[in-house]
C-alpha positions, -999 to +999 in steps of 0.1 A: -094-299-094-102-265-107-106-261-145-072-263-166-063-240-192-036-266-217-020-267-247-008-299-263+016-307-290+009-334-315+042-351-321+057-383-341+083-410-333+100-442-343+069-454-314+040-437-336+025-406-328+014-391-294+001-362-277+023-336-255-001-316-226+008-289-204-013-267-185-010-229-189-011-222-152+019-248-141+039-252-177+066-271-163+040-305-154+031-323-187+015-351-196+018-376-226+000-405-240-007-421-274-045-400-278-054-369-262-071-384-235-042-405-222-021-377-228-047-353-208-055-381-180-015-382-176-011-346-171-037-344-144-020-369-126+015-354-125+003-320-120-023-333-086+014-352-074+032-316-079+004-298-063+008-325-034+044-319-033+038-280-033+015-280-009+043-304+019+065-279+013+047-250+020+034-268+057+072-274+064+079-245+058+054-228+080+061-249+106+100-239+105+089-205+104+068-210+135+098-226+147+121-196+140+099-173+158+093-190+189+130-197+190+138-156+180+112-145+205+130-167+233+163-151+222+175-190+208+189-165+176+213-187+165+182-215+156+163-188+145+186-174+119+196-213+107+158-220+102+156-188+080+186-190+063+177-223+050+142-212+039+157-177+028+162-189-013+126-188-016+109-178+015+104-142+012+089-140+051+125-157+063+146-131+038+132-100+057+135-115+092+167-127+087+175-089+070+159-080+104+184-100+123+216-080+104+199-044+109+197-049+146+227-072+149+210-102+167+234-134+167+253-121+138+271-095+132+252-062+123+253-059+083+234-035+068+242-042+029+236-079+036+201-067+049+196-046+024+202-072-002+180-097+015+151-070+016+154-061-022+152-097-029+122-096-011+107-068-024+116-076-061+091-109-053+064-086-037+068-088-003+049-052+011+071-052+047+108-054+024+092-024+004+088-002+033+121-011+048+137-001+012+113+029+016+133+038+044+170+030+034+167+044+005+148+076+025+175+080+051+208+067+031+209+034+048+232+008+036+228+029+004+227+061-017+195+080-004+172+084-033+141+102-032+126+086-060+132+052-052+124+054-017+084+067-026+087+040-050+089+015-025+066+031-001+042+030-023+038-007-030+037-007+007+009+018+008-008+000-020-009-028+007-029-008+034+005-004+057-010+032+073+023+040+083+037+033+046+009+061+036+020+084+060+053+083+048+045+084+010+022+115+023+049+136+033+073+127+005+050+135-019+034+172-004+059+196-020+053+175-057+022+158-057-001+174-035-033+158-049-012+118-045+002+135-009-033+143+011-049+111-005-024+090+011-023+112+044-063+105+047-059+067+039-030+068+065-054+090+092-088+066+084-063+035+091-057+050+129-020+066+121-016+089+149+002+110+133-015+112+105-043+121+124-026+146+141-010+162+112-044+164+093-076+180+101-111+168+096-139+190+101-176+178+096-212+184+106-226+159+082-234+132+115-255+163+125-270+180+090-305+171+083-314+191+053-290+199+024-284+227-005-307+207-033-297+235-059-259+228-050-265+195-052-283+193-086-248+215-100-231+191-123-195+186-103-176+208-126-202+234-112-197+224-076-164+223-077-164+261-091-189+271-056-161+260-040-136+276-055-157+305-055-157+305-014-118+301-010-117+332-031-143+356-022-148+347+014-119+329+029-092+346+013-098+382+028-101+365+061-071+343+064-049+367+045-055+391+076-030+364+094-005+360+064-019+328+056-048+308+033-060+278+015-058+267-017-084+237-027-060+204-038-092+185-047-130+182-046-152+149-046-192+146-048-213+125-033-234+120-002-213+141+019-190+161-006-154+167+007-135+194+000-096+186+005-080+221+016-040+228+015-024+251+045-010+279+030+017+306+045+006+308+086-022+295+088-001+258+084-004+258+124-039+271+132-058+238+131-060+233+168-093+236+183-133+238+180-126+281+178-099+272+153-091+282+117-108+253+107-140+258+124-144+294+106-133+277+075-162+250+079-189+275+091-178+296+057-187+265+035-217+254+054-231+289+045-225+285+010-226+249+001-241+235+024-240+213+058-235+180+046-200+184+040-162+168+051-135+191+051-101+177+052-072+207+059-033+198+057 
C-alpha cells in the first residue's frame, strides 16, 4: 500500500479514550482503536476493503461497458442504452454515449437537451470528448443558446487533451481575437495530422537541408532576433507583397535550434500559399538571406 497521508483525532468516552484516523486521500474510511496503532492498523484495513470494493466496481463496470458496445455496434440499442443508463450516475464514458444515442436518435427518441445535459454532466467531471461536443452545441446553437465564449471554453479543455481536431476548432475561433493562442493551436492541430489544419496552414523550411547557420544572428539575445525579423517583414517583404494588396505581419517568434517565425496572412496574399514558386517560398528565401537557413516558417 502506498504511503498514507492521516490525521487522527484524540477523543474521550464513557469507554476511556481512543484514537479517530482518516487518511487525507480517501477521508470518508477511518479507523479507531484505544492507541494510535490500533487505531492506525484499523484504518488500513477498512480503507485496503474499500480499495477492494472500488476496484470490483470499476471491472464490472468495464465489462458492462464492453458489453454496451458490442451490443451498440450490433445495433442490440435497446441493451446498449440499459447498460449505460444504469452506469450513467457515475460513469462519465456511459453519460456521453448514451448523449450519443439521443443526438442521433438510436433506440430512443432523438433529444437533444437530454444530450446536452448528459454531456455537461460529463464535462463538469472532466471528460475531454463531452467538452468538445459542448464545444460544438454551444458553437452551432444546438440544444442551446450559441455562445462564443463558452463554446472555446469547452474546446479548449478538449485541446488541452491533445483532440487535434478540438485545436483546430479553438484555432479558428480564436484568429480574429487571439491570434498568438489561434496559430499555436492551429500548429498543434497540423503536427497531430489534422488535414485541415494542415491544409489551412503553411510550413516552409530548409533546416533538414542547412548545414551552416548565421553565428552573429544567433549570438543576438532574442529580443534582438526577434527585431531582424521584424526588420525583414518591414524593409523587404512589405514593398514586395504590398505590390499584390497583400502582407504579413509577424504573430510570434521562438529561438532555438531552428528558430520559427509564425507569419499572419494579411489582405490578398491570405490565398497565395499554394506551391514551391509560391508566396511562401519568396517569403522563406527573404529570411534565409537575412537570418539565416536554419529556420521554420509557419504562414496562416
Amino acid at each position: 500500500m502506498e504511503e498514507l497521508h492521516t490525521h487522527y483525532h484524540y477523543f474521550s468516552n464513557e469507554e476511556g479514550d481512543g484514537y479517530e484516523i482518516y487518511s487525507c486521500e480517501y477521508p470518508d474510511v477511518k479507523g479507531y482503536g484505544d492507541t494510535y496503532e490500533e487505531a492506525m492498523d484499523d484504518m488500513k484495513r477498512n480503507l485496503d476493503r474499500y480499495l477492494q470494493r472500488i476496484k470490483g466496481e470499476k471491472m464490472e463496470a468495464e465489462s458492462l461497458m464492453e458489453q454496451a458496445i458490442a451490443a451498440y455496434d450490433a445495433k442490440d440499442f435497446l441493451k446498449a442504452k440499459a447498460i449505460w443508463e444504469s452506469l450513467s450516475n457515475t460513469n462519465t464514458d456511459a453519460m456521453v454515449n448514451l448523449g450519443t444515442m439521443y443526438v442521433k436518435g438510436f433506440g430512443v427518441a432523438k433529444n437533444i437537451h437530454e444530450a446536452f445535459t448528459l454531456f455537461d454532466r460529463a464535462a463538469s467531471q472532466g471528460h475531454e470528448v463531452a467538452a468538445f461536443y459542448l464545444g460544438g452545441m454551444y458553437e452551432n446553437g444546438i440544444g442551446t443558446s450559441p455562445d462564443a465564449q463558452k463554446s472555446i471554453q469547452y474546446y479548449t479543455v478538449a485541446a488541452e487533451a491533445d483532440m487535434a481536431t478540438a485545436q483546430l476548432k479553438l484555432a479558428i475561433l480564436l484568429r480574429n481575437e487571439d491570434i498568438l493562442n489561434s496559430m499555436k493551436w492551429m500548429i498543434k492541430a497540423a503536427h497531430a495530422g489534422e488535414s485541415q489544419a494542415q491544409s489551412l496552414l503553411t510550413y516552409v523550411s530548409n533546416q533538414a537541408e542547412a548545414s551552416d547557420i548565421n553565428v552573429a544572428f544567433r549570438m543576438m539575445d532574442e529580443s534582438s532576433q526577434r527585431a531582424k525579423v521584424e526588420m525583414v517583414i518591414s524593409e523587404n517583404l512589405a514593398p514586395i507583397l504590398a505590390s499584390d494588396g497583400g502582407g504579413v505581419e509577424l504573430v510570434n517568434y521562438v529561438s532555438g535550434d531552428a528558430p520559427e517565425i509564425w507569419l499572419r496572412y494579411l489582405g490578398a496574399c491570405s490565398g497565395c500559399h499554394l506551391g514551391p514558386t509560391s508566396t511562401a517560398g519568396m517569403i522563406l528565401e527573404q529570411f534565409e538571406n537575412v537570418i539565416d537557413k536554419k529556420i521554420v516558417i509557419y504562414l496562416w
